[in-house]
N, CA and C atoms as a LAMMPS dump frame, in Angstrom:
ITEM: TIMESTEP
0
ITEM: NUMBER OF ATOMS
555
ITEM: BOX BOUNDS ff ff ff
-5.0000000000000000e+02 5.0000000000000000e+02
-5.0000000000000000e+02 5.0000000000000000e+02
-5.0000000000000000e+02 5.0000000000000000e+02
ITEM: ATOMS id mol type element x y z
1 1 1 N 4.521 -9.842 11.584
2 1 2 C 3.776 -9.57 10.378
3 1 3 C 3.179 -8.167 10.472
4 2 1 N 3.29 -7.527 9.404
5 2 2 C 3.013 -5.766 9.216
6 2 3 C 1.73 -6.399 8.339
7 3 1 N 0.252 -5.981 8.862
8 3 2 C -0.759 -6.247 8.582
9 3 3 C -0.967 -5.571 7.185
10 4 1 N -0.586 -3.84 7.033
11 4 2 C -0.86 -2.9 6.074
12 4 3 C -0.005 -3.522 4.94
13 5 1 N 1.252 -4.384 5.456
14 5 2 C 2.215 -4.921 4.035
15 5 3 C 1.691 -5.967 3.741
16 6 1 N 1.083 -6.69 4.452
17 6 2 C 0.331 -8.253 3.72
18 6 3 C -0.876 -7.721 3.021
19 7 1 N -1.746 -6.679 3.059
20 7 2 C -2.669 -6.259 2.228
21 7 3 C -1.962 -5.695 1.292
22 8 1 N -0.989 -5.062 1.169
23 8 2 C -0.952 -4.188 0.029
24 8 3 C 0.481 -5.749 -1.184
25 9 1 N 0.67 -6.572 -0.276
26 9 2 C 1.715 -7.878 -0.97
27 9 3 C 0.452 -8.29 -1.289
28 10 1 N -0.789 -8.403 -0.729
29 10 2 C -1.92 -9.416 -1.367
30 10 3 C -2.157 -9.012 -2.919
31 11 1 N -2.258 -7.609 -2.863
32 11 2 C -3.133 -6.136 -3.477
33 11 3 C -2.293 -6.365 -5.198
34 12 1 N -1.137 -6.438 -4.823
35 12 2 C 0.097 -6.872 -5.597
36 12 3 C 0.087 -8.303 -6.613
37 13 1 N -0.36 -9.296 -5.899
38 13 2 C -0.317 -10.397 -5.869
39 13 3 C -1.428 -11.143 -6.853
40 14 1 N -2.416 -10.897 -6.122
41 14 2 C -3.439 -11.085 -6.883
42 14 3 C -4.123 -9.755 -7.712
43 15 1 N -4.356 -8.596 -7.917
44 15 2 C -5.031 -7.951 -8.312
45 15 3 C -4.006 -7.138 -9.933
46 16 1 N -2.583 -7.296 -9.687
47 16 2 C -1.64 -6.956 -10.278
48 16 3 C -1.262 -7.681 -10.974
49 17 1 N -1.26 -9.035 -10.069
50 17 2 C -0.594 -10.126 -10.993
51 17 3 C 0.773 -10.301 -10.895
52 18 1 N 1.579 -10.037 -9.596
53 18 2 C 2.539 -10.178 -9.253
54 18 3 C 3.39 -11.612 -9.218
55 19 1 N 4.014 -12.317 -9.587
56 19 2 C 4.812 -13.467 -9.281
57 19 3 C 5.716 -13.475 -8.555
58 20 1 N 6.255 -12.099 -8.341
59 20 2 C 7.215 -12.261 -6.727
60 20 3 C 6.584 -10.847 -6.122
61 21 1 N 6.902 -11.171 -4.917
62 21 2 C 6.337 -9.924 -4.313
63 21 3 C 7.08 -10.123 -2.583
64 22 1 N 8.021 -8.954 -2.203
65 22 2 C 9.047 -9.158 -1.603
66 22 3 C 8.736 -7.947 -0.482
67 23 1 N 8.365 -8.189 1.083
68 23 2 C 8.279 -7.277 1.87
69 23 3 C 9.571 -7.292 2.478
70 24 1 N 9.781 -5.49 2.682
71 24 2 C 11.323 -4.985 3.345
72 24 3 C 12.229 -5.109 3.063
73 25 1 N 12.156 -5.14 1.655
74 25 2 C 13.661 -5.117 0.745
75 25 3 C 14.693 -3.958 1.427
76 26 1 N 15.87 -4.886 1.787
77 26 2 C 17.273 -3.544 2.027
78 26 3 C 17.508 -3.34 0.595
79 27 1 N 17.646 -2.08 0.785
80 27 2 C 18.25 -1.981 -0.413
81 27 3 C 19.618 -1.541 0.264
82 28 1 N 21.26 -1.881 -0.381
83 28 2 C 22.468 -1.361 0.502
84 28 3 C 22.386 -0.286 -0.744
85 29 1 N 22.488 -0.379 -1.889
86 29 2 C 23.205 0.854 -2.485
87 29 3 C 22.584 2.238 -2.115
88 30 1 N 21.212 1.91 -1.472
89 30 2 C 20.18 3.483 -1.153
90 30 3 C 20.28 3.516 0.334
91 31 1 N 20.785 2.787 1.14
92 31 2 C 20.863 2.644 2.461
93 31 3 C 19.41 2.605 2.666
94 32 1 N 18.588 1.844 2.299
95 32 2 C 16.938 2.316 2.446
96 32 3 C 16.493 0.972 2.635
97 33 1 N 15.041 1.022 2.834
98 33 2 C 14.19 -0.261 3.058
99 33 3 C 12.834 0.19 1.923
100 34 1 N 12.641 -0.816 0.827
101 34 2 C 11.293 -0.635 0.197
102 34 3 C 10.255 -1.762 1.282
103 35 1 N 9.34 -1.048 1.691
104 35 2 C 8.093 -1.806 2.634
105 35 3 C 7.667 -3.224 1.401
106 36 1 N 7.307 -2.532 0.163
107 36 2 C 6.929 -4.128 -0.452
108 36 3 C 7.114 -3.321 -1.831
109 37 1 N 7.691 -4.686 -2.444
110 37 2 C 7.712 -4.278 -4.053
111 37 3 C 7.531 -5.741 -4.566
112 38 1 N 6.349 -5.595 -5.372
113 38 2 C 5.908 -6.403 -6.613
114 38 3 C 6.707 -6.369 -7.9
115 39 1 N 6.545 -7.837 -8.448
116 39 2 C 7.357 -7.999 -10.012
117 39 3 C 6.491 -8.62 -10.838
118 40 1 N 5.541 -8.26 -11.94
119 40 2 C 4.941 -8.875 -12.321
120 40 3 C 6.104 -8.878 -13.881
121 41 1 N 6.7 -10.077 -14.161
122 41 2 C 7.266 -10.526 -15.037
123 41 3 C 6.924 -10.362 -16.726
124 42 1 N 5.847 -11.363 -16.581
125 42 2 C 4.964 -11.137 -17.848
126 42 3 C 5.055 -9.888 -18.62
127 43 1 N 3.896 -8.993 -17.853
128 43 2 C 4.109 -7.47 -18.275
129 43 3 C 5.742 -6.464 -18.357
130 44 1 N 6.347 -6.775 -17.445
131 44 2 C 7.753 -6.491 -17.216
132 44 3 C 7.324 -4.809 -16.443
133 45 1 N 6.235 -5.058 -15.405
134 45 2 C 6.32 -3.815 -14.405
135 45 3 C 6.703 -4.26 -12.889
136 46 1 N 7.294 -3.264 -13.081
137 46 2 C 7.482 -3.231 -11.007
138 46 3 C 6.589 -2.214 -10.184
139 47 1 N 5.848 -2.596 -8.897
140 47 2 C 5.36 -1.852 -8.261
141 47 3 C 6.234 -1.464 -6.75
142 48 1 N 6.731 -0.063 -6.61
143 48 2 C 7.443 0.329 -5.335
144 48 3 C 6.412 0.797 -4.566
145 49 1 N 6.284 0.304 -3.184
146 49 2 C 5.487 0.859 -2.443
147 49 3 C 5.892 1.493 -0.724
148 50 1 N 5.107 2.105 -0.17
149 50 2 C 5.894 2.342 0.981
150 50 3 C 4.276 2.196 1.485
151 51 1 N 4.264 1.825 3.078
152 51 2 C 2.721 1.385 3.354
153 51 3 C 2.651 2.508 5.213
154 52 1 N 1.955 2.771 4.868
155 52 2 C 1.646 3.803 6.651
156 52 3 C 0.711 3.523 7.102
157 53 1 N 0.551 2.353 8.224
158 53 2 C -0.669 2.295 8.366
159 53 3 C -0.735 2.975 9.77
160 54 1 N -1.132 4.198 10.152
161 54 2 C -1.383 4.799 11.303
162 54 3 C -2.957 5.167 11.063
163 55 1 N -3.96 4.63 12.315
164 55 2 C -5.243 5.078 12.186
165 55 3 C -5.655 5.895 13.516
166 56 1 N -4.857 5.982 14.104
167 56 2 C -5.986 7.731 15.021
168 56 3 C -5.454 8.88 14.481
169 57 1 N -3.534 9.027 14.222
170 57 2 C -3.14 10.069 13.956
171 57 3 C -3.02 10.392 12.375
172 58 1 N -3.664 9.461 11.732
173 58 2 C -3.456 9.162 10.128
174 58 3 C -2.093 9.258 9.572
175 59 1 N -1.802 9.848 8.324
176 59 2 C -0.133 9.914 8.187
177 59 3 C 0.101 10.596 8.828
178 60 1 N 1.253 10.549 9.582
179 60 2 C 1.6 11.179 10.662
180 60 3 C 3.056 10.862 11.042
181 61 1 N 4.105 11.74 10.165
182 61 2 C 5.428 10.898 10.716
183 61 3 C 6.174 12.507 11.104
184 62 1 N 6.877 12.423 12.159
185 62 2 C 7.43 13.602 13.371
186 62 3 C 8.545 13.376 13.084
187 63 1 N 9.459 14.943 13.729
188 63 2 C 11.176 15.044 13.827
189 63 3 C 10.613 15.993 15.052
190 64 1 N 11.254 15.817 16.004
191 64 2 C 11.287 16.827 17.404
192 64 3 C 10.162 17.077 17.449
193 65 1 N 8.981 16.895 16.996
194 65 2 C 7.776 16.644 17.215
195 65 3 C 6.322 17.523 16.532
196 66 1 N 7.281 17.643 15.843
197 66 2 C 6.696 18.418 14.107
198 66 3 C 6.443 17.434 13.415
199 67 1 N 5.372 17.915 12.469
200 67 2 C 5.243 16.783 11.124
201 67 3 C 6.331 16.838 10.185
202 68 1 N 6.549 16.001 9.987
203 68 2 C 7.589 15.782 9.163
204 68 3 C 7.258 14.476 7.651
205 69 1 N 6.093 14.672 7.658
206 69 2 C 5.832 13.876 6.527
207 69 3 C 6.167 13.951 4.88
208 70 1 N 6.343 15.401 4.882
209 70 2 C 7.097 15.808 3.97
210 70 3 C 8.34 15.527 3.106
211 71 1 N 9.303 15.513 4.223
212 71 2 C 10.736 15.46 4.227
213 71 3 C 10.896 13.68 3.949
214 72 1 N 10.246 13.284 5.067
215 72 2 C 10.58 11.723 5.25
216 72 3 C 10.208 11.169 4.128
217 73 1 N 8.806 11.164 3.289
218 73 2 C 8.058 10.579 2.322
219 73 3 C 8.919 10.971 1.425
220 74 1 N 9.539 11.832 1.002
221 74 2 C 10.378 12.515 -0.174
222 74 3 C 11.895 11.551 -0.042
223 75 1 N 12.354 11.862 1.057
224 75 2 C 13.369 11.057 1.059
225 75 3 C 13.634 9.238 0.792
226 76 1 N 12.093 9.237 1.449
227 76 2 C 12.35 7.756 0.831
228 76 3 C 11.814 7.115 -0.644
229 77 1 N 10.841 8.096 -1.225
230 77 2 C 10.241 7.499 -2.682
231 77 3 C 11.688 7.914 -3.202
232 78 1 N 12.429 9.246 -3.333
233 78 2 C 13.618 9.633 -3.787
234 78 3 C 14.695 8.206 -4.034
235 79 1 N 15.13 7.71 -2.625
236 79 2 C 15.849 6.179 -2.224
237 79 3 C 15.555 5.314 -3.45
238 80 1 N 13.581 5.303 -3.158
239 80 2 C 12.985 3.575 -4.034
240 80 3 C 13.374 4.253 -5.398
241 81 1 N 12.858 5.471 -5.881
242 81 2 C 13.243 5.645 -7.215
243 81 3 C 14.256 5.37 -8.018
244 82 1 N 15.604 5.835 -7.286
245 82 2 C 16.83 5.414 -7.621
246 82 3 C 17.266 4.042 -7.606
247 83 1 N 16.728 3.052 -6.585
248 83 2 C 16.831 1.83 -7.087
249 83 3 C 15.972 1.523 -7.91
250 84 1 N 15.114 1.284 -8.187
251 84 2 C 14.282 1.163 -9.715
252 84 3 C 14.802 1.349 -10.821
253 85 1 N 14.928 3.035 -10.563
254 85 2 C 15.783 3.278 -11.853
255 85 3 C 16.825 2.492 -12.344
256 86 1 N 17.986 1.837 -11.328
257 86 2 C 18.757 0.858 -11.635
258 86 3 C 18.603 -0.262 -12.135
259 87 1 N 17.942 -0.921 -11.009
260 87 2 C 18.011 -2.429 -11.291
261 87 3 C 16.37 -2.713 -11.947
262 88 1 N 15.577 -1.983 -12.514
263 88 2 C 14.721 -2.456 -13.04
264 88 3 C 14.157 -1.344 -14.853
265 89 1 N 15.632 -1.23 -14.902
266 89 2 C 15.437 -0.867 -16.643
267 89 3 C 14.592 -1.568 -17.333
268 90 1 N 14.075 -0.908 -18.114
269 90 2 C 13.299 -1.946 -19.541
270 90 3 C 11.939 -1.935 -18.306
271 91 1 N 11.632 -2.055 -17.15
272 91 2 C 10.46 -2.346 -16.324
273 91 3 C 8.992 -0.554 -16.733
274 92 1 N 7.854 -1.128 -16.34
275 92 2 C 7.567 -0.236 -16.575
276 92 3 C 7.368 0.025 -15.007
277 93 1 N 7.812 1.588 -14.307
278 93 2 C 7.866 1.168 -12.503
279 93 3 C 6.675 2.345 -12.279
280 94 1 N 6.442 1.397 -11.362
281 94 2 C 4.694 2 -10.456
282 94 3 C 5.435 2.297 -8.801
283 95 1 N 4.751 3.352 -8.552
284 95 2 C 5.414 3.926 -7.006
285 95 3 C 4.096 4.662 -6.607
286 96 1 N 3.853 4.191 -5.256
287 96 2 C 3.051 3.93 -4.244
288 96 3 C 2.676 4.272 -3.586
289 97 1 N 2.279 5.145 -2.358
290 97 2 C 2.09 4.826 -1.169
291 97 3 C 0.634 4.452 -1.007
292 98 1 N 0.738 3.834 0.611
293 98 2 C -0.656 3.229 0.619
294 98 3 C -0.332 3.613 2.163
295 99 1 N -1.823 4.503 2.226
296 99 2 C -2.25 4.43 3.581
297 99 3 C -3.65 5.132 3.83
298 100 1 N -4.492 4.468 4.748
299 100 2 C -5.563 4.569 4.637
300 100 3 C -6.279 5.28 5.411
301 101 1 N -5.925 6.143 6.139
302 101 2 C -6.255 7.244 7.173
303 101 3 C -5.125 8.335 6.187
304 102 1 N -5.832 9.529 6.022
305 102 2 C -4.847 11.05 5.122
306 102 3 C -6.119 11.674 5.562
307 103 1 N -5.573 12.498 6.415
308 103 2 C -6.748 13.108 7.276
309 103 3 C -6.195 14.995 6.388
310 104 1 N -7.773 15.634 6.67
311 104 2 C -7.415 17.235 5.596
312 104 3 C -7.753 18.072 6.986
313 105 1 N -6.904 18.829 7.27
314 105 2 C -7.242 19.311 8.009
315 105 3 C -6.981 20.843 7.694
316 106 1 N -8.123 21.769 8.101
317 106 2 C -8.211 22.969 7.391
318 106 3 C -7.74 24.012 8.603
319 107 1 N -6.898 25.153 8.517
320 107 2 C -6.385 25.673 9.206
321 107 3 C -4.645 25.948 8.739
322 108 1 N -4.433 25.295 9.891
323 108 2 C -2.517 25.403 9.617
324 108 3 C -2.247 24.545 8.877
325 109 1 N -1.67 24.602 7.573
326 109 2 C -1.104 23.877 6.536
327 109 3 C 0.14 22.633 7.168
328 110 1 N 0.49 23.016 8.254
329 110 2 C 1.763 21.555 8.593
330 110 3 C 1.089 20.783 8.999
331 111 1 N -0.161 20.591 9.254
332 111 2 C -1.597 19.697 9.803
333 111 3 C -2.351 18.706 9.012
334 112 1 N -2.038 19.729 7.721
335 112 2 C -2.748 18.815 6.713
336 112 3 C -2.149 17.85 6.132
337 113 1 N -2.64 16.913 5.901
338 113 2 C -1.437 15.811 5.746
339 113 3 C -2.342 15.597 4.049
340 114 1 N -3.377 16.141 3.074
341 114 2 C -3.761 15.567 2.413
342 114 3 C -2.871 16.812 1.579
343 115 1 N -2.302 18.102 2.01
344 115 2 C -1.412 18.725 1.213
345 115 3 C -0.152 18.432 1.755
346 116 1 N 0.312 17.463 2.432
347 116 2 C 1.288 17.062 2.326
348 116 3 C 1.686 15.902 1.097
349 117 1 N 0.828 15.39 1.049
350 117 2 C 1.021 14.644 -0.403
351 117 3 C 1.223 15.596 -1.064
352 118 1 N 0.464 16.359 -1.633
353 118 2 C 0.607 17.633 -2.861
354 118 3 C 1.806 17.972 -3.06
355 119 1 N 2.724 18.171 -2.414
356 119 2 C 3.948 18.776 -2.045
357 119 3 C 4.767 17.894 -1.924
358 120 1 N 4.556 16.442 -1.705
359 120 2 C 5.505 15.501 -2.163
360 120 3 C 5.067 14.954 -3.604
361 121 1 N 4.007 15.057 -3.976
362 121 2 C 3.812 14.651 -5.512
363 121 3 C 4.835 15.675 -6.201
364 122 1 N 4.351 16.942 -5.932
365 122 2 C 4.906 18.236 -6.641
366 122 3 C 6.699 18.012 -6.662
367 123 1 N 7.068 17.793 -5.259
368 123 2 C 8.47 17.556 -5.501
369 123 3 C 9.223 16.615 -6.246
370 124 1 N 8.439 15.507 -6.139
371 124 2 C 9.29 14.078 -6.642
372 124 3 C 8.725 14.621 -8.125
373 125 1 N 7.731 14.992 -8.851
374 125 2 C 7.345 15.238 -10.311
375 125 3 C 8.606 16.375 -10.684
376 126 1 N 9.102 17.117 -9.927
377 126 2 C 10.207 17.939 -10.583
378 126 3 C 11.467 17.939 -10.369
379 127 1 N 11.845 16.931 -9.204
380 127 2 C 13.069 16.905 -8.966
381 127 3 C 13.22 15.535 -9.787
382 128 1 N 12.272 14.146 -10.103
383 128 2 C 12.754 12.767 -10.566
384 128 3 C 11.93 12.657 -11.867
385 129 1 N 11.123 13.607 -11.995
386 129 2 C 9.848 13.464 -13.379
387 129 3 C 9.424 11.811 -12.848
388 130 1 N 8.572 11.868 -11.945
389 130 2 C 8.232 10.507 -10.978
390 130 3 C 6.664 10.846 -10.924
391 131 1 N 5.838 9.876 -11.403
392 131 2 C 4.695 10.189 -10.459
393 131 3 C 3.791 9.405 -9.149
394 132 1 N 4.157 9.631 -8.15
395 132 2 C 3.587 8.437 -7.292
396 132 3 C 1.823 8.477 -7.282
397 133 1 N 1.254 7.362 -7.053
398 133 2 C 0.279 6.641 -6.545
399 133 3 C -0.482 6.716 -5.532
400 134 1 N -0.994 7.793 -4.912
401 134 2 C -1.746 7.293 -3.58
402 134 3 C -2.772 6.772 -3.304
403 135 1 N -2.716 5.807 -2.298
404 135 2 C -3.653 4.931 -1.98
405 135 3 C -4.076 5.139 -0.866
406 136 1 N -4.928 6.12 -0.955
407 136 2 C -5.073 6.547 0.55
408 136 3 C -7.184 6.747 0.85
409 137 1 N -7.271 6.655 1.843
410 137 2 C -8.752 6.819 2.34
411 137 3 C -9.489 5.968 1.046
412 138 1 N -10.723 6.317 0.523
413 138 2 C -11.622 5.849 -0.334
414 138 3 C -11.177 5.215 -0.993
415 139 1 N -9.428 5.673 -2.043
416 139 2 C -8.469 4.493 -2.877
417 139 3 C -8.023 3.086 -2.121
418 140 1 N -7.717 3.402 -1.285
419 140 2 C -7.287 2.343 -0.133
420 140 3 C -8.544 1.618 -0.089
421 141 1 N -9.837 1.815 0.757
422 141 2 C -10.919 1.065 0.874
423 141 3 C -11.41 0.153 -0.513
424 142 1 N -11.369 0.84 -1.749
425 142 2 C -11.587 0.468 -2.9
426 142 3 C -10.653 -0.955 -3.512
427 143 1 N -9.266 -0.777 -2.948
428 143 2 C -8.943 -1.643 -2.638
429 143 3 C -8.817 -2.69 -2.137
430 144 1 N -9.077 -2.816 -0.739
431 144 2 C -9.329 -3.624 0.395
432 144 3 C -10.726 -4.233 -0.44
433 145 1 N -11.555 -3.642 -0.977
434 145 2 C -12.319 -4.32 -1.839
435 145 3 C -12.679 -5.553 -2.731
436 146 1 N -11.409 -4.569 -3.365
437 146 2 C -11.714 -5.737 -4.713
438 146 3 C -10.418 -7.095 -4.224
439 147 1 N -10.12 -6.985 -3.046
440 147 2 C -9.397 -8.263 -2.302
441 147 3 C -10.746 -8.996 -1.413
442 148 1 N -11.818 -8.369 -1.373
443 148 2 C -12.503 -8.976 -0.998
444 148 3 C -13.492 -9.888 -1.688
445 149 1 N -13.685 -8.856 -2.92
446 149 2 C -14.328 -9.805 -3.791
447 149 3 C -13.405 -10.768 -4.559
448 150 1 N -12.168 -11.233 -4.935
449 150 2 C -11.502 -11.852 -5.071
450 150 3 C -11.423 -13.256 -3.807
451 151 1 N -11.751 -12.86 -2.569
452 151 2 C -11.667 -13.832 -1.534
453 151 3 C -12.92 -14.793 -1.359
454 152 1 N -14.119 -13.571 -1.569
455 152 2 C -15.319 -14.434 -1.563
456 152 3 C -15.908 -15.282 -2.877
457 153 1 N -14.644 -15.081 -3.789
458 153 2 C -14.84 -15.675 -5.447
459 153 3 C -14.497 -16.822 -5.195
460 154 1 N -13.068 -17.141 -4.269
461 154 2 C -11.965 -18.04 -4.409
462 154 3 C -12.315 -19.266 -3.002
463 155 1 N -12.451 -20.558 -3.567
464 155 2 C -12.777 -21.449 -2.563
465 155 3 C -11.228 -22.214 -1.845
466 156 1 N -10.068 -22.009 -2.849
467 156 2 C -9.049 -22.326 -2.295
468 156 3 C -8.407 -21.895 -1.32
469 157 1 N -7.784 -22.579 -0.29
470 157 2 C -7.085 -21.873 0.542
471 157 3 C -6.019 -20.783 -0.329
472 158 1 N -6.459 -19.724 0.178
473 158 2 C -5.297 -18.47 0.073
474 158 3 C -3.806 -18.722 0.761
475 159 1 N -2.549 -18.424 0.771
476 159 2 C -1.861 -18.989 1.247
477 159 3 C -1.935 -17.562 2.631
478 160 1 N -2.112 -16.366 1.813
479 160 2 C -1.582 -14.874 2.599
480 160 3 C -2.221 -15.371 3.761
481 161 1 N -1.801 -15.118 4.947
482 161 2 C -3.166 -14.881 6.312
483 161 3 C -3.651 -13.714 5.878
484 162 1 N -3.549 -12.891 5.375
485 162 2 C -4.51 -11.524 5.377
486 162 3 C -5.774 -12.053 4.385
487 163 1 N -5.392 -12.418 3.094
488 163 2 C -6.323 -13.381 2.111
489 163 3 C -6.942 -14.136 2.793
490 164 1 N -6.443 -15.073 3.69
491 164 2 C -7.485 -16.278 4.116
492 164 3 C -8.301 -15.567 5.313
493 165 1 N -8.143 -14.775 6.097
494 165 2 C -8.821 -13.9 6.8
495 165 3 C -9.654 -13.694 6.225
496 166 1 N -9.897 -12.912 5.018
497 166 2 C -10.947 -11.931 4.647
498 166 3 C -11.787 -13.286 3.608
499 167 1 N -11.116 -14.124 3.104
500 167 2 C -11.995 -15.513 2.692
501 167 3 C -12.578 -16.124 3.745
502 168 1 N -12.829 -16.046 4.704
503 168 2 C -13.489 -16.992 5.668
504 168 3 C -14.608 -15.83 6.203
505 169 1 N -14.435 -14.416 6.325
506 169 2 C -15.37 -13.599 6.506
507 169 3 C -16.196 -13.67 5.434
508 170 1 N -15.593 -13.66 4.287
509 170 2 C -16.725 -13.43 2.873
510 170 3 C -17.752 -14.951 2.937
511 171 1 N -17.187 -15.846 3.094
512 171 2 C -17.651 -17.326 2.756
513 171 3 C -18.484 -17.447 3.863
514 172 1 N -18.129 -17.056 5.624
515 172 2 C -19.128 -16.722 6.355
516 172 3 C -20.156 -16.105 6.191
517 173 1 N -19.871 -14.94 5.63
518 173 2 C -21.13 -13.861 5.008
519 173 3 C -22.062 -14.653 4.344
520 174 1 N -21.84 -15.164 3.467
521 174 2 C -22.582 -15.753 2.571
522 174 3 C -23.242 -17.159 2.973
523 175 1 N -22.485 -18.2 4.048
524 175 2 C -23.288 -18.781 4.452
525 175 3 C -24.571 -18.719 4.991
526 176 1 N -24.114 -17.307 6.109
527 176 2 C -25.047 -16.386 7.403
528 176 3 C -26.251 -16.421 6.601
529 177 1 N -26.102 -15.874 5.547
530 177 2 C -27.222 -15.384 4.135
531 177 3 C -28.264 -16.063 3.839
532 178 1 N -27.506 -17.088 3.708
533 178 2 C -28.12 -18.592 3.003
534 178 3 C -28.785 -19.433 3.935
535 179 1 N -28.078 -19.503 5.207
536 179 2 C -29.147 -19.998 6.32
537 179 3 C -29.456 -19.492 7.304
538 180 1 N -30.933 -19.79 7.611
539 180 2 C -31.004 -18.993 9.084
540 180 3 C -30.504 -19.193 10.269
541 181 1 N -30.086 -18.08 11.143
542 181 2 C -29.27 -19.19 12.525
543 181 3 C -30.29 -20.061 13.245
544 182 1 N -29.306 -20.679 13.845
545 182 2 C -30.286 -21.93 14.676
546 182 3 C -30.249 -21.619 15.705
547 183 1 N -31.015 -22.469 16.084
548 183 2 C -31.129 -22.123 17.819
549 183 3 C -29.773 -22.146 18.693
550 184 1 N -29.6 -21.454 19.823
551 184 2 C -28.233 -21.55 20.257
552 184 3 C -27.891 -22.935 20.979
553 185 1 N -26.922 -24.068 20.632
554 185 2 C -26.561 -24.677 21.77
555 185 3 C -26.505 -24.931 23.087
């Protein structure tokens, strides 16, 4: 289980309103893997996502030991786009990333990983007229959020483990609240 894909399948799920929601789709015609993509039917949108969860080095993806976040992130929203574009005509499509460490680092520009987005927004907006989503630092937390207040709303078992995790912290919380501890055993 990819912890960052069961939050962002939860994120999908409940907050979107997803009715299927499918982690590590192959795709064969893109030779690619989408991390998680949501279908919320009803509305007739799809959400493509790709999920990074790295937290000391934040986004942080290397070739010979350069950043390479650039290239890689481009190449693969490029992949999800083109399947979308296919098999989900008539959809209205949402594209993604989610990751919650995008560290700015001021100095040498191949460092910064918060203008490395810039430069993959910038590319995919002129090479696919695409606009992706980031969910990154404060968006991300804001998120993780409102799955929380959704958990501490909801008395049913959640089926997600990531959902029922964060429901048993909230419902703890609130017990803790409500009574004082007792003496220890």
């Amino acid at each position: 289980m990819n912890v960052g894909e069961e939050l962002v399948s939860a994120y999908l799920q409940h907050v979107c309103h997803c009715e299927f929601v499918q982690t590590n789709l192959y795709t064969i015609d893109t030779q690619g893997e989408i991390d998680v993509i949501g279908i919320n039917l009803k509305d007739r949108k799809v959400y493509v996502c790709e999920v990074a969860v790295h937290l000391t080095t934040g986004l942080q993806y290397t070739k010979n030991k350069r950043p390479n976040n650039i290239q890689k992130l481009t190449e693969k929203f490029s992949r999800d786009i083109e399947y979308a574009k296919e098999y989900f005509k008539g959809y209205e499509r949402h594209f993604m990333l989610w990751s919650p460490v995008v560290k700015h680092r001021k100095g040498k520009q191949e460092y910064d990983q918060t203008n490395h987005l810039k430069e993959i927004e910038k590319g995919i907006k002129s090479k696919l007229s695409v606009d992706i989503e980031f969910i990154v630092n404060e968006k991300f937390l804001a998120c993780l959020n409102s799955l929380r207040k959704i958990a501490r709303e909801e008395t049913a078992d959640l089926k997600s483990p990531v959902m029922r995790l964060l429901q048993i912290e909230e419902h703890l919380n609130q017990h803790l609240k409500k009574h004082p501890p007792e003496i220890a055993l």
